[in-house]
C-alpha positions as CSV (number, residue, x, y, z in Angstrom):
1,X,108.3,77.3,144.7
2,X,109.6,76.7,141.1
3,X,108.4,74.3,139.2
4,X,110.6,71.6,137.7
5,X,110.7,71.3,134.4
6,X,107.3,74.2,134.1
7,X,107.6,74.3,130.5
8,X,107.0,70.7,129.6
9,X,103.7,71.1,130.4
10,X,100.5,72.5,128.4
11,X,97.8,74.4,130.5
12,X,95.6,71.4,130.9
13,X,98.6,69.2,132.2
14,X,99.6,72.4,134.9
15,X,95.9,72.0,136.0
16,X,96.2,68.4,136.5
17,X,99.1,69.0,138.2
18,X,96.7,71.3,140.6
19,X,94.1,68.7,140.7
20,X,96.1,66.2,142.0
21,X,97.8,68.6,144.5
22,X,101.5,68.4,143.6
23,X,101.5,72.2,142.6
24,X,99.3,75.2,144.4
25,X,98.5,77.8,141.2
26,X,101.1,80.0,143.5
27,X,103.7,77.6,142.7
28,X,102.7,77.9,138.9
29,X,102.7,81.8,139.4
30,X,106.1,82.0,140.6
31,X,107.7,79.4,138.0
32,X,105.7,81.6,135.2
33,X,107.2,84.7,136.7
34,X,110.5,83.4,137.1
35,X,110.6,82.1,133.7
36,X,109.9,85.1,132.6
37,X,112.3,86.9,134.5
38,X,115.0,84.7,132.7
39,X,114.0,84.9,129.0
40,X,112.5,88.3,128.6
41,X,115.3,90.2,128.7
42,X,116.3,88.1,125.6
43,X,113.0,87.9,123.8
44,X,111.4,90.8,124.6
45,X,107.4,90.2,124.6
46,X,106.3,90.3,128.5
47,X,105.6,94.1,129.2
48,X,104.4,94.3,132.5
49,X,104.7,91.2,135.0
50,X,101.5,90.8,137.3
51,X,102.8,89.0,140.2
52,X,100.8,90.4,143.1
53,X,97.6,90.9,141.1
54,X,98.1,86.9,140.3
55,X,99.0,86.7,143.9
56,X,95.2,88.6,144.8
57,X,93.8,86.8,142.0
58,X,94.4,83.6,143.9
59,X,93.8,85.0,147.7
60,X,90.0,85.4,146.3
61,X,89.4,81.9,145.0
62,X,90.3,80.8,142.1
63,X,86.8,79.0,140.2
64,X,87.4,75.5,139.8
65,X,87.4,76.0,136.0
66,X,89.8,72.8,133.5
67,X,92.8,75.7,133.6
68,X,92.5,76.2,137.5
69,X,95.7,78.1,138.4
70,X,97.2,78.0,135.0
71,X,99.7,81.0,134.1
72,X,98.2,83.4,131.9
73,X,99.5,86.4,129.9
74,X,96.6,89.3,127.8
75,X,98.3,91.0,124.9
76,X,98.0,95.3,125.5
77,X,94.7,95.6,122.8
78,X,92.1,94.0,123.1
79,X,91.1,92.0,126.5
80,X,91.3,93.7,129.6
81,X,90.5,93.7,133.1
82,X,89.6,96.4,135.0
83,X,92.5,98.3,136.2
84,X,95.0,97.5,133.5
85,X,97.0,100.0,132.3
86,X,98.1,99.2,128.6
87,X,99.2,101.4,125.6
88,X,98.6,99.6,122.5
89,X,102.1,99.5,121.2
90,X,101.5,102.9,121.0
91,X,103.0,106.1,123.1
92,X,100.3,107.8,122.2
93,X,98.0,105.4,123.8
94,X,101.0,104.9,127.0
95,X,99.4,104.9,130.4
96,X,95.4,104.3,129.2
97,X,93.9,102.7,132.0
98,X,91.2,100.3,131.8
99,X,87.6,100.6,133.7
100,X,86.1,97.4,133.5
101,X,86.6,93.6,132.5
102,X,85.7,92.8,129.1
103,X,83.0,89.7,128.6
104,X,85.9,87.7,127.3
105,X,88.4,88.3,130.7
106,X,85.6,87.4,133.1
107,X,85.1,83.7,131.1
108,X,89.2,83.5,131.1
109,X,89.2,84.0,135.0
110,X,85.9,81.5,135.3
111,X,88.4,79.1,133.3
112,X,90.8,79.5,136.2
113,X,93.5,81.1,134.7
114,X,95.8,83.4,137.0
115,X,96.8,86.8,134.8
116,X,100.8,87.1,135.6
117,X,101.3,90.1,132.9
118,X,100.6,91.7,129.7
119,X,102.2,91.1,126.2
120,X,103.2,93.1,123.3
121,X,102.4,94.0,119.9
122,X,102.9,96.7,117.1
123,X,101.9,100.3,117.1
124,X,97.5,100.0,117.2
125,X,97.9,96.0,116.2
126,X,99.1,97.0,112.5
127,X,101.8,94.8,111.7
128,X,102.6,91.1,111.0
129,X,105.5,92.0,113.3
130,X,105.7,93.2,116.6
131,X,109.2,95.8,116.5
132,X,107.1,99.3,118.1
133,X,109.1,102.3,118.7
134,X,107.9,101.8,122.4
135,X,108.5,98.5,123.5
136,X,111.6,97.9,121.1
137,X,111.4,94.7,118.8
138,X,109.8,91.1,120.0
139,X,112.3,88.2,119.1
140,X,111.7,85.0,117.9
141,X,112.7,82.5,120.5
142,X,113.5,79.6,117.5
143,X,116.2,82.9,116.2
144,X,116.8,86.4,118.1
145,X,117.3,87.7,114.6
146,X,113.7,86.9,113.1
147,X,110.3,88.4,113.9
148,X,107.4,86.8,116.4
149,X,105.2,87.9,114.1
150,X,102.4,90.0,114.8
151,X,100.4,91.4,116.0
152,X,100.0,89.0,118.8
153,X,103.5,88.4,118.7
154,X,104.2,89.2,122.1
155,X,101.8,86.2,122.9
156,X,103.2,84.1,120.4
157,X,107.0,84.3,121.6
158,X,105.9,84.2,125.5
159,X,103.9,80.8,124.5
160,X,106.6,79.5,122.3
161,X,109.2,79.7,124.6
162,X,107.2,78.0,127.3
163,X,106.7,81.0,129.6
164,X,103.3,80.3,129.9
165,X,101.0,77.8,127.7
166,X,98.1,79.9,127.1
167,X,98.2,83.5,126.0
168,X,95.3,86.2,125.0
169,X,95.8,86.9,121.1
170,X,93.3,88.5,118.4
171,X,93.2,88.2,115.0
172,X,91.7,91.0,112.1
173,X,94.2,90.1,109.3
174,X,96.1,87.3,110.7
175,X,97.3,88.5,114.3
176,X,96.7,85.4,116.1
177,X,97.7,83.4,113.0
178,X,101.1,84.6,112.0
179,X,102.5,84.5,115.7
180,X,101.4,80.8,115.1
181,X,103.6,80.4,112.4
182,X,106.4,81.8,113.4
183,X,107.0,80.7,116.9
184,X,105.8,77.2,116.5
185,X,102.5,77.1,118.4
186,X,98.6,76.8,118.0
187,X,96.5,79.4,116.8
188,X,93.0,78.9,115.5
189,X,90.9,82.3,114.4
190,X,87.3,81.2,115.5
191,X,84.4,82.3,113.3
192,X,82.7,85.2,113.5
193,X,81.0,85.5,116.4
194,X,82.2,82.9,118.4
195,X,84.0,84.4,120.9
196,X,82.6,87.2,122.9
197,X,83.8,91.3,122.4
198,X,81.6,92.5,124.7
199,X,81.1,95.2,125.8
200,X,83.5,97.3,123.7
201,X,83.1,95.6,120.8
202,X,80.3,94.8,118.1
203,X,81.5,94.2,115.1
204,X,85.0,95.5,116.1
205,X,87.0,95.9,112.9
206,X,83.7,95.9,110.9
207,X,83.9,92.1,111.4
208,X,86.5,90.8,110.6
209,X,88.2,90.7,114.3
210,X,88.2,87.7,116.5
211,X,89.8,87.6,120.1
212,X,91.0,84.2,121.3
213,X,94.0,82.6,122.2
214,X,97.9,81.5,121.6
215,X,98.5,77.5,122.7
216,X,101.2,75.4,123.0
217,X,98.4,72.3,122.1
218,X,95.6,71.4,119.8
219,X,94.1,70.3,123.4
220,X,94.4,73.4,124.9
221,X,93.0,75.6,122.6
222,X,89.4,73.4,122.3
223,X,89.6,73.6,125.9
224,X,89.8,76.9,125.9
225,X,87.5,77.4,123.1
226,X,84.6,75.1,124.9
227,X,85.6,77.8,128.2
228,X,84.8,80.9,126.3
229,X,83.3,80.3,123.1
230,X,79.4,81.3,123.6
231,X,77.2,84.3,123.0
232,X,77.8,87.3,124.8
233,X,74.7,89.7,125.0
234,X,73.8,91.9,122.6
235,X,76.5,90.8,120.0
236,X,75.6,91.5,116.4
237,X,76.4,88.1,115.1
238,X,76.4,84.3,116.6
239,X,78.2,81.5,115.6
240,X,76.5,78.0,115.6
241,X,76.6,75.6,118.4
242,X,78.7,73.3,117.6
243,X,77.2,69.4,118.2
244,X,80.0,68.5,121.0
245,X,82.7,70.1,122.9
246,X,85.7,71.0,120.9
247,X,88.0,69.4,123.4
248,X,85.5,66.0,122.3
249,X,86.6,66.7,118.6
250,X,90.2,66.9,119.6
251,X,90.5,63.9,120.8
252,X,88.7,62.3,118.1
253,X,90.0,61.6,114.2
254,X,87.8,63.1,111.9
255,X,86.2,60.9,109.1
256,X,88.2,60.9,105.6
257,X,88.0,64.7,104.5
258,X,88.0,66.2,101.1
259,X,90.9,69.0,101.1
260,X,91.4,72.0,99.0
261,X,94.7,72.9,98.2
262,X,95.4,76.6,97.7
263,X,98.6,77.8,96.5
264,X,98.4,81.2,95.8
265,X,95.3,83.8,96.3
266,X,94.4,86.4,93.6
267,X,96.9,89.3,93.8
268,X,99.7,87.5,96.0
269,X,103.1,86.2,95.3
270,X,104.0,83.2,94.9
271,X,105.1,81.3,97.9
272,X,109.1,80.2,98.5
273,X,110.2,76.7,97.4
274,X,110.6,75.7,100.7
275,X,107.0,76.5,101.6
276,X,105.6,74.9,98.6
277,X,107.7,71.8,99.0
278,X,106.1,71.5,102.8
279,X,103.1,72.2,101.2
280,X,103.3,68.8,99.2
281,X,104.8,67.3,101.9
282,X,101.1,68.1,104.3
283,X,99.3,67.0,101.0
284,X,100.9,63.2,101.3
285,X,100.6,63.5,104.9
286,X,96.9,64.1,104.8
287,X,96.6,61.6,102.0
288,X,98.0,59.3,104.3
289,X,95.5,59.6,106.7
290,X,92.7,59.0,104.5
291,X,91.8,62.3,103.4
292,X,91.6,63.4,100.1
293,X,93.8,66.3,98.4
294,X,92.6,68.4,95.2
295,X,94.4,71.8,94.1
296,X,91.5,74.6,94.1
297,X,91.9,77.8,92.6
298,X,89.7,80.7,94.1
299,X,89.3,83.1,92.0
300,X,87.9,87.0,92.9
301,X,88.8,90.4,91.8
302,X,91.6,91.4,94.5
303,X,92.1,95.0,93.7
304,X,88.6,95.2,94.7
305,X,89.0,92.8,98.0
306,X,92.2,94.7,98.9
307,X,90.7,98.4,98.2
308,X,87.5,97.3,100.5
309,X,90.1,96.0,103.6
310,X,92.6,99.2,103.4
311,X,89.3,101.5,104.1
312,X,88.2,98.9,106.9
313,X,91.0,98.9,108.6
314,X,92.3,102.3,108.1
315,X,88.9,103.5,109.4
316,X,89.1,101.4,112.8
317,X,92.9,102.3,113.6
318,X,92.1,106.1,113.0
319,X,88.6,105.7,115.3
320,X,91.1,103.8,118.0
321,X,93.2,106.5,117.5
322,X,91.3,109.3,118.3
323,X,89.4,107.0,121.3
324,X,93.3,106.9,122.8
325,X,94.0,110.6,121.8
326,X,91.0,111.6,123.8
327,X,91.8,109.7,126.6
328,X,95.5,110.6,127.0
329,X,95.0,113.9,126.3
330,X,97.6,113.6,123.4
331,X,97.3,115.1,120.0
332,X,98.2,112.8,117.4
333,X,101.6,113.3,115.4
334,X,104.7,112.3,114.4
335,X,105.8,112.7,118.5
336,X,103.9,109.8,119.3
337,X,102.9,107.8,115.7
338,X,105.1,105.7,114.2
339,X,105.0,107.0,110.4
340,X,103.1,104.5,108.7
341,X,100.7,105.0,111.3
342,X,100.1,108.6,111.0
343,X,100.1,107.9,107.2
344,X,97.0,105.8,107.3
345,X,95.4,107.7,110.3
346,X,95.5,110.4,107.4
347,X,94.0,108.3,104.9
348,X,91.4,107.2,106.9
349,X,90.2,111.0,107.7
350,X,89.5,111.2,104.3
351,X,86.6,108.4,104.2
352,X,83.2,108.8,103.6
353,X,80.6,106.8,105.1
354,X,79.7,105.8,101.1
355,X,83.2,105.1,100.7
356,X,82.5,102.9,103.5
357,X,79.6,101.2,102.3
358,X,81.2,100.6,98.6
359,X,84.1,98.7,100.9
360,X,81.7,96.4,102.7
361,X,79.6,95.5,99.5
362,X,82.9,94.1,98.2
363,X,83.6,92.3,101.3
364,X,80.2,90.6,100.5
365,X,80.9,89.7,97.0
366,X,84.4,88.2,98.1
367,X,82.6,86.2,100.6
368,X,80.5,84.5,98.4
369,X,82.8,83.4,95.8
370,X,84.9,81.9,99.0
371,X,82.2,80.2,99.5
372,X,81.5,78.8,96.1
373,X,84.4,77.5,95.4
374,X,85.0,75.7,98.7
375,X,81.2,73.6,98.0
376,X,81.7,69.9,97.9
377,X,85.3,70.7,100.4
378,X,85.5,69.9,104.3
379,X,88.7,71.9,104.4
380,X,90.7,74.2,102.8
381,X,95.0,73.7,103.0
382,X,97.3,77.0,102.2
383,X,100.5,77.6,103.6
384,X,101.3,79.6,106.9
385,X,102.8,82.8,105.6
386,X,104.1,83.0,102.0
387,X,107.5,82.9,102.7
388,X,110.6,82.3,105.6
389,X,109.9,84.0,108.9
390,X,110.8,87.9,108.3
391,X,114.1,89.2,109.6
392,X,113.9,92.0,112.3
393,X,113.3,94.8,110.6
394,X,112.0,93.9,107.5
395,X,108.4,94.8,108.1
396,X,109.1,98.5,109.3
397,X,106.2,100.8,110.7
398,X,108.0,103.5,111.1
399,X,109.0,104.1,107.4
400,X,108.1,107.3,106.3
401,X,107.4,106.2,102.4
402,X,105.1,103.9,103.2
403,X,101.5,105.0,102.5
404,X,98.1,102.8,103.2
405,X,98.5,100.7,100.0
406,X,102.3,100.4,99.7
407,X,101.9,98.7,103.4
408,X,99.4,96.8,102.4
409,X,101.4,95.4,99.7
410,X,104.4,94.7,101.9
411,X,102.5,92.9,104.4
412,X,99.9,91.1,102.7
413,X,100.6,90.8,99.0
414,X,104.1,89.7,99.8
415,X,104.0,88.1,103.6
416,X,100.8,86.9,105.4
417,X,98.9,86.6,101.9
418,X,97.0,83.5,103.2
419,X,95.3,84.9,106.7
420,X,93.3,88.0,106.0
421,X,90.7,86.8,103.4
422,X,89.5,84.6,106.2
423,X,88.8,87.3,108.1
424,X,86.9,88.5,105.4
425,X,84.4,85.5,104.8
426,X,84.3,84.9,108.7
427,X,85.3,81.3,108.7
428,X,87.7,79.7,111.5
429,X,90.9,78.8,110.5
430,X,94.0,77.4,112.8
431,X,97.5,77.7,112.2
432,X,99.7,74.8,113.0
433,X,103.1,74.4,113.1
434,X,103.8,70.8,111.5
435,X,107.4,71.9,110.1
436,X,110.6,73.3,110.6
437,X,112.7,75.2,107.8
438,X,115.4,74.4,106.9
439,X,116.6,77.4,109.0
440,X,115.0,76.2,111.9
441,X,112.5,78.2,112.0
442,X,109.1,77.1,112.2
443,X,107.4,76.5,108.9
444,X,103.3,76.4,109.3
445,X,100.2,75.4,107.4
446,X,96.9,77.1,107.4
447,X,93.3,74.4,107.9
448,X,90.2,76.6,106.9
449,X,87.1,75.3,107.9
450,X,83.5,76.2,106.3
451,X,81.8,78.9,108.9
452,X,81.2,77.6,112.5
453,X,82.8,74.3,111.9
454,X,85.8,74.7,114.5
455,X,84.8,71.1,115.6
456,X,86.2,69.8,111.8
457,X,89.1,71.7,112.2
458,X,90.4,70.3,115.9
459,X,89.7,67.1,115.1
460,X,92.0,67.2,112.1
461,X,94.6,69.0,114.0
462,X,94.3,66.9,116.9
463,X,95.1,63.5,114.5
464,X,97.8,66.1,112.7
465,X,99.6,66.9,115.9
466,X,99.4,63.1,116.9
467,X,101.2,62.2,113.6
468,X,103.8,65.3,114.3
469,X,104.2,65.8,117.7
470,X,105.3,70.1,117.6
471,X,105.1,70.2,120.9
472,X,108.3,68.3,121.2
473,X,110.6,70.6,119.0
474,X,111.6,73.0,121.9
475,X,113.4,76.3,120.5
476,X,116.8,77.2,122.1
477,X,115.4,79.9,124.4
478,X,113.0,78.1,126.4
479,X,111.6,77.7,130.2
């Protein structure tokens, strides 16, 4: 049975729904699909739908988690359960199959969400767009002609256009962040070592990764947060407990905060007028809500900070590389790597473990001026991205000029130059999308939180999202 009216609805209201027995999670499973059935073809970011596995998923018993039966959706990297076939964005990577769940899918099921599919994203998760070679471009469901962002932005665009309300997303530069922004939903990076990576991962992406989620609502994602956010065994690296649930701090209006305001980061453009007059107008917003605005200005040596993240991340993309190449039984080249790709799979081959070592001693020293200069601060404010939402192919992997640095620069320097230094210094940070350009689009701010203080951060979003209510600004494509 279809649902009426399915896409009003966050995950915790579906479950209610449930609860109160005027929906089965079949129900939801077939309005999910069905919705998907009717926008994907348009928007492009549902790869494989997962109807009978849902179907089994439910025949077994569903736990009687707050998301019982709620659609679900886990982006191709990452999160997987055992038996998934996914390919990274990647044809070289087309067809790996999975051999076990990951720590993270088992406390997504024990939530009682029902897996309907899988989304997409870039070539290897290495783009603040998701256009791959393979699955064709993701389109923004607020404008076909724009980018979801990446590299979660398959999640982003299935969550913004109300295919489902919750979707698996992670987040080494800004992945879960970026699809935030530009499809007009939730997305918080948890700190380090909140949420589990076992047992793949340690410290996947030496660090600086996170997996967690996409939302439609502030409510949702503490939910989901309090579901999944504890130690997994044998991590590196745990978070602190927080003092009450997340889905407690939501609910509840923090005390008057004192905000940093960051309008550029060392080595960055400047941002658009637009963004910098929605700046200003969160500032006044804040201010009057109590809190208390002051510009900051952080100041580190970003040749040095960009230098150490290029060999970080060009070192984990070639290591996944080579993981898929052994797998698949492909050998990497331009037959099945998008250029760019290739480019820094090359660079990466030419790292030393010194080379290595130099990159994560600067990571350090960035991490401690971050935290400095955010003493005597509750929260740090920057914009979303540093500009309008990019236009389909703008951000192209496949350009064959493009070496490490130059797409560094493109993506970073000149686009998403607010998200990755978080990843960096490890603290959470949740995208929210309080305006709308003048476009249309949606037009995001960034809330930074000192390390393993998400409870600050949702309880600020949760009196934000009270004072602009996103959730109802519906895109034209929408279920």
């Amino acid at each position: 049975m279809i649902i009426s009216e399915y896409g009003k609805y966050d995950g915790l209201g579906l479950a209610d729904l449930v609860r109160r027995k005027e929906v089965s999670p079949a129900d939801l499973v077939d309005s999910a699909i069905d919705a998907i059935e009717r926008l994907n073809p348009q928007v492009n970011c549902v790869v494989q739908k997962l109807r009978d596995h849902a179907m089994a998923e439910i025949r077994s018993g569903l736990p009687h988690g707050p998301f019982h039966g709620v659609p679900f959706l886990v982006k191709e990297f990452g999160m997987h359960f055992k038996g998934m076939t996914s390919s990274a964005g990647s044809r070289l990577a087309q067809g790996f199959r999975h051999e076990h769940d990951t720590v993270l899918m088992q406390r997504c099921r024990a939530a009682g969400l029902v897996t309907v599919g899988t989304t997409t994203l870039p070539e290897m998760a290495f783009n603040a767009s998701t256009e791959s070679l393979l699955y064709g471009p993701t389109r923004n469901p607020w404008n076909l002609g724009y980018s979801a962002g990446g590299s979660s932005g398959g999640a982003g665009a299935a969550v913004g256009s109300g295919m489902v309300p919750i979707a698996h997303a992670n987040d080494g530069g800004g992945s879960i962040r970026i699809p935030a922004a530009c499809n007009g939903v939730v997305g918080m990076k948890t700190s380090r070592g909140r949420t589990p990576g076992g047992p793949d991962f340690g410290l996947f992406l030496w660090g600086l990764a996170v997996e967690f989620v996409e939302t439609r609502t502030v409510r949702d994602s503490a939910a989901m947060l309090d579901a999944v956010g504890s130690p997994d065994d044998g991590y590196f690296y745990t978070a602190l407990a927080p003092k009450r649930s997340f889905l407690a701090a939501a609910l509840t209006p923090p005390r008057p905060l004192r905000v940093g305001v960051i309008d550029q980061l060392p080595g960055t453009c400047e941002i658009a007028r637009e963004n910098r007059n929605r700046l200003a107008d969160t500032c006044k917003l804040l201010e009057s809500l109590g809190h208390v605005c002051e510009p900051l200005r952080i100041d580190y040596d970003s040749d040095a900070f960009n230098s150490s993240s290029i060999r970080l991340w060009a070192t984990t993309l070639g290591h996944t590389m080579d993981v898929f190449a052994r797998s698949t039984d492909r050998e990497i080249g331009p037959d099945n790597t998008e250029a760019v790709t290739l480019n820094v799979y090359k660079f990466g081959q030419s790292l030393t473990a010194f080379d290595l070592e130099e990159a994560m001693s600067q990571q350090n020293v960035v991490c401690r001026q971050v935290a400095s200069a955010m003493r005597g601060y509750d929260v740090l404010l920057t914009p979303g991205i540093a500009r309008d939402v990019a236009k389909l192919g703008e951000l192209d992997q496949n350009a064959a000029n493009l070496d490490m640095q130059g797409w560094w620069d493109q993506i970073v320097r000149n686009y998403s130059a607010f998200t990755p230094l978080f990843n960096t210094t490890g603290q959470p940070a949740i995208m929210l999308p309080l305006w709308q350009a003048a476009s249309g689009l949606p037009l995001a701010m960034q809330f930074v939180g000192h390390p393993g203080d998400e409870e600050t951060l949702y309880s600020l979003a949760g009196q934000l999202e009270h004072a602009l209510p996103w959730a109802t600004r519906q895109p034209p494509i929408y279920a």
